[in-house]
C-alpha positions in Angstrom: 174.6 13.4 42.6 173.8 13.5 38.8 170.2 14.9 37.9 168.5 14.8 34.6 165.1 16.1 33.5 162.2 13.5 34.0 158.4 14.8 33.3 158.4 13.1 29.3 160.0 9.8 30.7 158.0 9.7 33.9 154.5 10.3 31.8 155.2 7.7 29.0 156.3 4.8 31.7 153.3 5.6 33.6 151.3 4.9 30.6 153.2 2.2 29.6 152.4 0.8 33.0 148.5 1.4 33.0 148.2 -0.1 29.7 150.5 -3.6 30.3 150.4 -3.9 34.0 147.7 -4.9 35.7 149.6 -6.2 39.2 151.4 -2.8 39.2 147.6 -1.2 39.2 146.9 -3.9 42.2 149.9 -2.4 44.4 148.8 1.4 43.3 145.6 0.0 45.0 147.2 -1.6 48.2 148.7 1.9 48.7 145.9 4.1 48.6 143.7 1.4 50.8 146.4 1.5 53.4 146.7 5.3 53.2 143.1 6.3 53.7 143.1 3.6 56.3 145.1 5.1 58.4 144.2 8.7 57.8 140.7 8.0 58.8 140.4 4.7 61.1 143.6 5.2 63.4 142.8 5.4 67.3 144.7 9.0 67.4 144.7 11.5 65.4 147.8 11.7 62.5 149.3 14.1 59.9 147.9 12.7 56.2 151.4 14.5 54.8 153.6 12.9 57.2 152.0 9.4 56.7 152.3 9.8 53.0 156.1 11.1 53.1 156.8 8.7 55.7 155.6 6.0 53.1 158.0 7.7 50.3 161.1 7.3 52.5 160.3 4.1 53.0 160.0 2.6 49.6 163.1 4.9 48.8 165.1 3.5 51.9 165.0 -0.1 50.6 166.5 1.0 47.3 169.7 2.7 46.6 171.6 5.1 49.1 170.8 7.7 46.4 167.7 7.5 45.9 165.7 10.0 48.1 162.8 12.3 49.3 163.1 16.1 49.8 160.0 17.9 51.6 159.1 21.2 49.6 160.6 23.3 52.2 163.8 22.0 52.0 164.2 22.0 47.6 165.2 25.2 47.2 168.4 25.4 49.6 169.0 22.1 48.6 169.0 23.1 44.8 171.5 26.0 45.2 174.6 25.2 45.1 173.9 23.6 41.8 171.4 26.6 40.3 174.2 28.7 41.0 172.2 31.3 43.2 170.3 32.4 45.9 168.1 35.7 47.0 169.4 37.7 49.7 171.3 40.5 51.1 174.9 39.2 49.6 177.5 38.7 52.1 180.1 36.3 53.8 180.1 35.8 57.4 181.2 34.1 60.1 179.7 33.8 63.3 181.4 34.9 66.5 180.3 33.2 69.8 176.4 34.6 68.6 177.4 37.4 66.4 177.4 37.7 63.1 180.3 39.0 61.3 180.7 40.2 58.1 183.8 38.9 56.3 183.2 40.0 53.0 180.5 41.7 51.3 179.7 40.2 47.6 181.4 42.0 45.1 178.3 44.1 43.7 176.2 42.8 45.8 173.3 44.3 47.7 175.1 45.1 51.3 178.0 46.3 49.7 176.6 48.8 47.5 174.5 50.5 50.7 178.2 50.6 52.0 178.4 47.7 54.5 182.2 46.7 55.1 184.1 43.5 55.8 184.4 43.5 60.2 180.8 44.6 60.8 178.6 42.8 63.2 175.1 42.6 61.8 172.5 42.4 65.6 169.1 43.5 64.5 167.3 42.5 61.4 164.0 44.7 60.8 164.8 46.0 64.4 164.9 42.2 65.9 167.8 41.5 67.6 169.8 38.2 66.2 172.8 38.9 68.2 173.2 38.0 72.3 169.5 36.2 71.9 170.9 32.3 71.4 169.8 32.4 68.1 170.1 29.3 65.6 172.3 30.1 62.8 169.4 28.6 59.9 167.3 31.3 62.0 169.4 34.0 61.2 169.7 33.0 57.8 165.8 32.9 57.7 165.4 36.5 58.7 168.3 37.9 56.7 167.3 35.4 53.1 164.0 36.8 50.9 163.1 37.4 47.8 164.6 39.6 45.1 163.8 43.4 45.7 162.4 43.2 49.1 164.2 45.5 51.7 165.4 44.3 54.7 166.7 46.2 57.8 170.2 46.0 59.2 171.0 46.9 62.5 175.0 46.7 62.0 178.1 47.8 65.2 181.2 49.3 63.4 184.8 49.3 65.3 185.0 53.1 66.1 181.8 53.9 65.6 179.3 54.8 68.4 176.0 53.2 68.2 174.0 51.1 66.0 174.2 52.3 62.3 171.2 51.2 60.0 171.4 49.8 56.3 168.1 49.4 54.7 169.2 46.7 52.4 167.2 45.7 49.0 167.4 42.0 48.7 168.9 40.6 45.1 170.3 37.0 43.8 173.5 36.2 45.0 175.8 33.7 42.7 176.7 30.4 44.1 180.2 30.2 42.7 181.4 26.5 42.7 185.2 27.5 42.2 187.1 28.2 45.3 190.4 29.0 44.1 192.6 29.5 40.7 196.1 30.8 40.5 199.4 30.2 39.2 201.5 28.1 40.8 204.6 29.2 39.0 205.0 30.8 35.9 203.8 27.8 33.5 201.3 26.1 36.0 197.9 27.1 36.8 196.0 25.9 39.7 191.8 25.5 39.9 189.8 24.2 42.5 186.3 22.4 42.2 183.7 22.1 45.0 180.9 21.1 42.9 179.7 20.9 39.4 176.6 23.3 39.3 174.9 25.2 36.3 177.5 27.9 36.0 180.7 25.9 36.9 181.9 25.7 33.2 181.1 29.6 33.2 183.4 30.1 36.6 185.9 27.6 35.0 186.2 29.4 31.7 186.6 33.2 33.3 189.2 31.4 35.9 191.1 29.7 33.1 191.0 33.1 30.1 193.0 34.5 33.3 195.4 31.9 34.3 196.5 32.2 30.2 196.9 35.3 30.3 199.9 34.9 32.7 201.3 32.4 31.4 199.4 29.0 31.7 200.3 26.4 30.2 200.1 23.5 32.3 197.0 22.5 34.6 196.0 21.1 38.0 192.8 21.1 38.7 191.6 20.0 42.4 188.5 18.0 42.8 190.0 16.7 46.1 186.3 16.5 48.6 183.9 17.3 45.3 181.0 15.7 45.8 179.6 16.2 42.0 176.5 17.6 41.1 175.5 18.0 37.4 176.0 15.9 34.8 176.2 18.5 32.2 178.7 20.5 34.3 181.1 17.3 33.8 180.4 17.1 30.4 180.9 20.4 29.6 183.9 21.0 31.1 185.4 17.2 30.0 184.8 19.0 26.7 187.3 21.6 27.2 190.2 19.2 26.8 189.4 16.5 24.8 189.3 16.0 21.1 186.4 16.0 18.7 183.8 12.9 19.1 185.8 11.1 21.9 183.7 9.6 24.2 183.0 11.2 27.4 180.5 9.3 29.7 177.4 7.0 28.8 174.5 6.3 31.4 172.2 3.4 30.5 169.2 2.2 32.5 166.4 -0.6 32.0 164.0 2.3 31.6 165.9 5.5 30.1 168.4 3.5 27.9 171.9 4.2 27.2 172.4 7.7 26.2 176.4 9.1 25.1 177.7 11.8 25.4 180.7 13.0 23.4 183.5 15.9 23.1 182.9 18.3 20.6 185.8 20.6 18.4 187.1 23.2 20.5 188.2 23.5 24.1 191.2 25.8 25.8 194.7 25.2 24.5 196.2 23.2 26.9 199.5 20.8 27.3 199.4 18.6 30.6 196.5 18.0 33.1 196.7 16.5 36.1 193.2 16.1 38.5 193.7 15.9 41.9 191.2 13.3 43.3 190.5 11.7 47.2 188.1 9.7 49.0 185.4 12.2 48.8 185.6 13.1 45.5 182.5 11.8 43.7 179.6 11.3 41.2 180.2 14.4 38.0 183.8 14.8 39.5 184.5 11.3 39.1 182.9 11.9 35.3 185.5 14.3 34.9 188.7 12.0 36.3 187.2 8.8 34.5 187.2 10.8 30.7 190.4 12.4 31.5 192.1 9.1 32.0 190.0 6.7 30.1 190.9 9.1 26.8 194.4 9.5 27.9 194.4 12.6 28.2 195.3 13.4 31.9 196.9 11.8 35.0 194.9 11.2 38.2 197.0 11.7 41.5 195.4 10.8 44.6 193.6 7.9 46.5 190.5 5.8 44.8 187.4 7.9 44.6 183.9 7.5 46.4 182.8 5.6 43.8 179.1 7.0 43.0 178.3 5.9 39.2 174.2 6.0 39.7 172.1 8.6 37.9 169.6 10.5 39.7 166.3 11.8 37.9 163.9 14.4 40.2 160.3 13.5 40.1 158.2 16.3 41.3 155.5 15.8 43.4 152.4 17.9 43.7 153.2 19.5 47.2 156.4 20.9 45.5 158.4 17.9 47.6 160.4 16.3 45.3 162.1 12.4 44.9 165.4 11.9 43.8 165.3 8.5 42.2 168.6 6.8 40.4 167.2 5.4 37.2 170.7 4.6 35.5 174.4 3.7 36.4 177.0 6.1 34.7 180.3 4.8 32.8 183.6 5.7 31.8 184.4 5.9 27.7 186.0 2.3 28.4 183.0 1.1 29.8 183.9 0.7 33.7 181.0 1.8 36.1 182.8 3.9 39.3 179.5 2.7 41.6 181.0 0.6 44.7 179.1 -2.1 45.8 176.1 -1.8 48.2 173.3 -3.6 49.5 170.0 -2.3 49.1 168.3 -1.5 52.1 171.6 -0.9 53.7 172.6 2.8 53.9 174.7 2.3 57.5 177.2 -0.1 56.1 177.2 2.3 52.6 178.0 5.0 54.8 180.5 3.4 56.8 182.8 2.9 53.5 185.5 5.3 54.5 185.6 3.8 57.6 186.3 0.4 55.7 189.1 2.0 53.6 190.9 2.9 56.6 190.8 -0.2 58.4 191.8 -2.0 55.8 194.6 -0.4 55.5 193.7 0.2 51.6 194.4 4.7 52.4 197.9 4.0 53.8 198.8 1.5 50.9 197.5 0.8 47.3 198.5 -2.4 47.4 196.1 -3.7 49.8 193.8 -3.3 46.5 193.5 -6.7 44.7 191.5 -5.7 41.3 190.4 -8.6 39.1 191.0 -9.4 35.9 186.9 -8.7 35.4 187.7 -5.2 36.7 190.6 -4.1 34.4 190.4 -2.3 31.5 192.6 -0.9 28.8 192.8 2.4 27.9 193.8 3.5 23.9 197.3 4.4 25.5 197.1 0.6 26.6 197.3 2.3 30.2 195.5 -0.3 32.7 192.2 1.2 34.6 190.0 -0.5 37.0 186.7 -0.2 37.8 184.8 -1.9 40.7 184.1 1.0 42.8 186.0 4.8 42.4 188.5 5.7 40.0 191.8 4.4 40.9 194.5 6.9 40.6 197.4 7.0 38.4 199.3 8.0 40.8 198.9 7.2 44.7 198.9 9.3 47.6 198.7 7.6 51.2 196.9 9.2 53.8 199.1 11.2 56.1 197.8 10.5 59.6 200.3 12.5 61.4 199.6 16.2 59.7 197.0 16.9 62.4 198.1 16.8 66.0 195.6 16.1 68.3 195.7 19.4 70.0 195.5 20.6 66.1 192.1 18.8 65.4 190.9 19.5 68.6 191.3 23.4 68.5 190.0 22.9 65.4 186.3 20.9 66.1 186.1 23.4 68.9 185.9 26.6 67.0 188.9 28.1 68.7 191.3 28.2 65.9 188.0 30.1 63.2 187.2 32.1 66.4 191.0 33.8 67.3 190.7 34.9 63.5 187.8 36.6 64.3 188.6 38.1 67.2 192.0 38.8 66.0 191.3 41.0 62.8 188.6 42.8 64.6 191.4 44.6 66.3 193.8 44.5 63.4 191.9 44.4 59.7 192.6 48.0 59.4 196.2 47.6 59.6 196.4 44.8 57.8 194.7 46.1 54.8 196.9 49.4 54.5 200.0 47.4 55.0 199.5 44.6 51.8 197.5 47.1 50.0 193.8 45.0 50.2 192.1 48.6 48.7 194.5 48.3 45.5 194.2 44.0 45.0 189.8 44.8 45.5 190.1 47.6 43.0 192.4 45.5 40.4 190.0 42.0 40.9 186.8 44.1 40.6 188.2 45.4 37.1 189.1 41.7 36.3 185.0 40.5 37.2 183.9 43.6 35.1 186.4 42.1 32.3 188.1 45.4 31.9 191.9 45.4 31.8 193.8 45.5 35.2 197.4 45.4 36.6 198.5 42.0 38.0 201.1 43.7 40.0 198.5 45.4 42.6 196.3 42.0 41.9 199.3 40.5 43.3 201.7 42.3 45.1 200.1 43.0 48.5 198.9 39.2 48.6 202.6 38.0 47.5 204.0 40.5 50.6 201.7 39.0 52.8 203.0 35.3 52.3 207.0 36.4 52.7 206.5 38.5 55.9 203.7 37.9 57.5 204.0 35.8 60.8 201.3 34.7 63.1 202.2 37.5 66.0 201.8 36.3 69.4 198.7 38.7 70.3 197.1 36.3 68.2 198.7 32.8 69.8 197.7 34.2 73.4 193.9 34.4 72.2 193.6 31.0 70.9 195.3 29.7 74.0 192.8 31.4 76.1 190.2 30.0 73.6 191.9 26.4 74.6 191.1 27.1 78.0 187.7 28.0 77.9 187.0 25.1 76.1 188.9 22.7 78.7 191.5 21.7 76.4 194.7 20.2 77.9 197.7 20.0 76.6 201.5 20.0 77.7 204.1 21.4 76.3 205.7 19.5 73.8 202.3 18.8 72.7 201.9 22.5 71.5 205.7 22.4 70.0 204.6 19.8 68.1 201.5 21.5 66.8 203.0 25.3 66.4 204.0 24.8 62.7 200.7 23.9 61.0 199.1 26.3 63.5 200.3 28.5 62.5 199.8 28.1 58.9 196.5 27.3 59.5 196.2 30.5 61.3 197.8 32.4 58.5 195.7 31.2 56.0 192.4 32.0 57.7 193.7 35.2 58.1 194.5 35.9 54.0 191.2 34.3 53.2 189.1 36.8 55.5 191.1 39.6 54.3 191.4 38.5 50.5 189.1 35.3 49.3 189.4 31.5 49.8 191.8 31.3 46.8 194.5 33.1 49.0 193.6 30.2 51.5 194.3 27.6 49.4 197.2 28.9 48.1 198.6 29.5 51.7 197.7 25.6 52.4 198.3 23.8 49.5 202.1 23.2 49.9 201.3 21.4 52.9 198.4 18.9 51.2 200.6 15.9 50.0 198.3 15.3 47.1 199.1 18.9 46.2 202.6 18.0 46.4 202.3 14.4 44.5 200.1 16.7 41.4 203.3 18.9 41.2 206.0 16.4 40.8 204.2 14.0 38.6 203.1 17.2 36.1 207.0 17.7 36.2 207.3 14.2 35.9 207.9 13.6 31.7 208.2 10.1 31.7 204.5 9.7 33.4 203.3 11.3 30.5 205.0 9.8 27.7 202.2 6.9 26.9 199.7 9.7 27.0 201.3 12.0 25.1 202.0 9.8 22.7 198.3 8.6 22.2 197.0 12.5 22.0 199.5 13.3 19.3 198.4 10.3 16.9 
């Protein structure tokens, strides 16, 4: 999704309306009428919010997919991920069976400085038990969110410690960070991942990038691969970072808000080749990104064709604090190609079902079962072709590798079994793990790097680097996920499991590095595996794919 401010715009179309429209005034009317109506004349007794919400979703439903209604109670958590924060007590977890664990406590954060450490199980908040109760997870959550400066009460079990210890915890905000990993692939090549574009992604992307050049970087791949977008200014900003002065980023125009531009201004990181990795899910701002880093020439897209979401959405707030999400303009790329795909107002199921489409078409084994017309082909300054119609088309095509994932793989994985022998796992093991790849040295070094203080890249590194040469999944931790199997009633023979060992196994290893490091160490565990990964490698190696480019940005 895109979002813009809307109060001005909203207010002067409403006038504009009361002053020249008469028949809109008629349906306002027919509304209210029908409304009241029902609230008071119907033969049982009914909610007034829920008939008037219910009346909201249905206007909206015949409309746009995009275009929605969010009750009050649901606009904050819906809004963090882009406001880039949250109030609460500041840790990441996983839950076990019905226990929370503690993987990490935010660096900083509230729980770590009471002294609450990565392994503990949290089972009583404000002396109610949360653990061994059935509770729902968004329960949980309930108890242990609040606002900033409250205290909360943590009933927390410690691994060789008797009892329950208690944490009396003062609540604080707790960033939202939208950039899962960064690193250096090799010694030129640095490496960023995007899960959305939220208020402080440009922030994140800036601190993640003034590292990466300080060892070394000077080429870039940056992953949007399952971004769904977010903010508009987030794309914009950070489109900004590599393009030159005045060069067209994105326009949106609507038949009420107009067309608006939005350009590249001096500056932005010193940087020689950029290649965006892009998928089927990758979306709305991140498809801003892709489209100005191609249309401009100044980056090549390796991947399959995007989602293809080009509509603008503005928030209109409503007096309850429920808020509607209402697409008032397409976006397009600086040659003038909108990314929406088609849809059909009014129908969301066969909208949704688009992936599905893709695959059955045979269009995310093979590009060329994509037929663009000449109406959807544009020219970039390079005189690169680009096509519009629906997604960005990548430069360079990845098909979808439907053998990666075994069955028994996927399986153990929609069951919980593979996330839960991790858990189970390092509870008996964290300890050793940490003293042997010395965790205590890489947390000291990457809290000196947050506090922007200098710091040695050899502990940063050296612990994590030891981890991926030596470590092998042991077979303590093979004989828990097989018992796992068989409490969920999964079958399997033999050669089935042969099959599936390798990537297990990764799989496994990488869970383990991101509970005992961060999600970057994940990614950079996986990411040899990803083919996309693989494809953004050899074409940044790849000169002649970025000779036209090249050519055009040195002009």
């Amino acid at each position: 999704m895109v979002l813009m401010s809307a109060a001005a715009a909203l207010a002067a179309q409403t006038q504009k309306n009361a002053n020249n429209n008469n028949s809109d005034d008629l349906q306002l009317r027919k509304l209210f009428y029908a409304f009241s109506a029902i609230n008071q004349l119907y033969v049982d007794k009914v909610k007034a919010d829920k008939v008037s919400e219910d009346a909201i979703k249905g206007m909206l439903k015949e409309l746009d997919p995009h275009s929605v209604f969010i009750p009050a109670k649901d606009v904050e958590s819906s809004n963090e991920v882009l406001t880039g924060s949250f109030e609460g007590i500041g840790v990441q977890y996983n839950m076990n069976e019905d226990t929370l664990i503690v993987i990490q406590p935010v660096s900083g954060g509230p729980s770590e400085k009471v002294g609450i450490i990565a392994g503990d199980k949290i089972v009583t908040v404000n002396d109610s038990a949360i653990a061994g109760v059935k509770m729902s997870r968004e329960e949980i959550m309930k108890r242990l969110r609040g606002p900033k400066n409250t205290k909360v009460k943590l009933g927390i079990i410690r691994r060789g410690v008797d009892g329950i210890q208690t944490f009396n915890v003062i609540r604080d905000k707790i960033p939202v960070y939208t950039i899962d990993a960064s690193y250096m692939i090799d010694s030129t090549t640095g490496y960023v991942r995007i899960s959305s574009f939220g208020a402080t992604t440009h922030d994140e992307f800036m601190n993640a990038a003034k590292e990466l050049l300080k060892e070394g970087m000077k080429d870039i791949i940056i992953d949007l691969q399952g971004n769904g977008g977010g903010y508009l200014q987030a794309a914009v900003d950070m489109s900004n970072e590599f393009l030159n002065n005045n060069e067209l980023i994105v326009y949106t125009d609507g038949r009420s808000a107009g067309r608006h531009n939005y350009r590249a201004k001096s500056g932005g990181i010193n940087i020689n080749k950029v290649v965006v990795l892009v998928d089927g899910y990758t979306a709305s701002a991140a498809e801003i990104l892709s489209g100005a880093l191609q249309d401009n020439d100044r980056g090549i897209i390796v991947g399959r064709r995007t989602f293809g979401k080009g509509l603008v959405q503005r928030p209109i707030d409503l007096p309850d604090g429920s808020v509607i999400r209402l697409t008032v303009a397409h976006y397009y790329s600086p040659v003038g190609r909108c990314f929406q795909k088609p849809y059909t107002k009014g129908d969301k199921k066969s909208y949704d079902n688009d992936m599905l489409d893709r695959l059955n078409s045979g269009e995310l084994m093979n590009a060329d079962s994509i037929h663009f017309p000449d109406s959807l082909k544009f020219t970039t300054k390079a005189g690169r072709i680009v096509y519009g119609g629906g997604g960005i088309m990548p430069d360079v095509y990845v098909p979808l590798d439907t053998t990666q994932y075994t069955r028994l793989h996927r399986e153990l994985a929609a069951k919980s079994c593979i996330n839960l022998t991790i858990l189970k796992w390092l509870d008996n093991n964290r300890k050793s793990i940490a003293k042997e790849y010395f965790v205590d040295a890489y947390r000291k070094a990457k809290a000196k790097q947050v506090e922007n203080k200098n710091y040695n890249y050899d502990d940063l590194h050296k612990g994590f680097e030891l981890f991926k040469q030596k470590f092998e999944v042991p077979q303590s931790m093979m004989d828990i996920l097989l018992d796992k199997a068989k409490e969920e009633k999964i079958e399997y023979t033999d050669s089935a499991l042969q099959a599936s060992l390798p990537q297990i196994k990764l799989n496994l290893k990488a869970l383990v590095a991101r509970d005992i490091w961060d999600i970057s160490a994940y990614y950079e565990i996986m990411n040899p595996t990803n083919e996309i990964y693989k494809k953004g490698l050899e074409a940044l190696k790849d000169e002649n794919i970025f000779k036209d480019i090249k050519k055009n940005n040195e002009q």
